[in-house]
N, C-alpha and C positions, 0 to 999 in steps of 0.2 A: 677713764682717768679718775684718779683719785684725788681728793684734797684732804691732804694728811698735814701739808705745809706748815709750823706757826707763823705769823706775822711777827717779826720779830720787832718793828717801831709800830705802837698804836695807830699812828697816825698815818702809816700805809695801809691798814684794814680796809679800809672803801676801794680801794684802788684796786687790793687781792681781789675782794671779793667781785667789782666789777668787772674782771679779769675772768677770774673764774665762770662768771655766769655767761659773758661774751662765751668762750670758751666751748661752752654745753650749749649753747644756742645754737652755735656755727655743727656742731658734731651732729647737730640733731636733723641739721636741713636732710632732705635727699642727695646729696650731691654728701657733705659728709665734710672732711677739710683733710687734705695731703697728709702724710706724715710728714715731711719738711717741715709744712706747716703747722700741722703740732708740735712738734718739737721745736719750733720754735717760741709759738705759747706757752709752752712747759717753760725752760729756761726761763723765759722772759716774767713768769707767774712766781717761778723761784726765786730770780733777783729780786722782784720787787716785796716777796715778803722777807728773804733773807738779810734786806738793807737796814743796816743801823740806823740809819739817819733816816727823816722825813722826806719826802718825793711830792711835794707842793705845788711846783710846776709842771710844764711839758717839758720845759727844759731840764729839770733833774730827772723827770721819767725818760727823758732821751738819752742822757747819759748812763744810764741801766745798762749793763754790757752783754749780749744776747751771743752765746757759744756762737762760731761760726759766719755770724755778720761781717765783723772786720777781720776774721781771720785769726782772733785771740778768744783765749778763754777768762770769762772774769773771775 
């Protein structure tokens, strides 16, 4: 996986980039992580750099809409 991403609110930037490093930690174990499960990281690394607005809480990072979760795409 690439991170070509921009963050497109400043104030998402830690959240990317903790995302991201999660992300390569988990690919790195032995075991590796599903591609489900990537792709569900991707998405969800996408929304949150792709969002206009700030993500402060958990609660605005749960509202982040992840392709396939509830059956919609954000």
């Amino acid at each position: 996986m690439e991170n070509r991403t921009q963050v497109r609110c400043p104030e998402n930037q830690e959240l990317a980039a903790y995302m991201w490093n999660k992300w390569q930690e988990m690919a790195e174990q032995p075991k590796g992580i599903s591609d489900n499960f990537e792709m569900t990281l991707s998405k969800a690394h996408f929304n949150v750099c792709s969002s206009k607005t700030p993500i402060l809480t958990i609660k605005d990072f749960s509202q982040v809409k992840i392709e396939g979760y509830n059956g919609t795409e954000s």
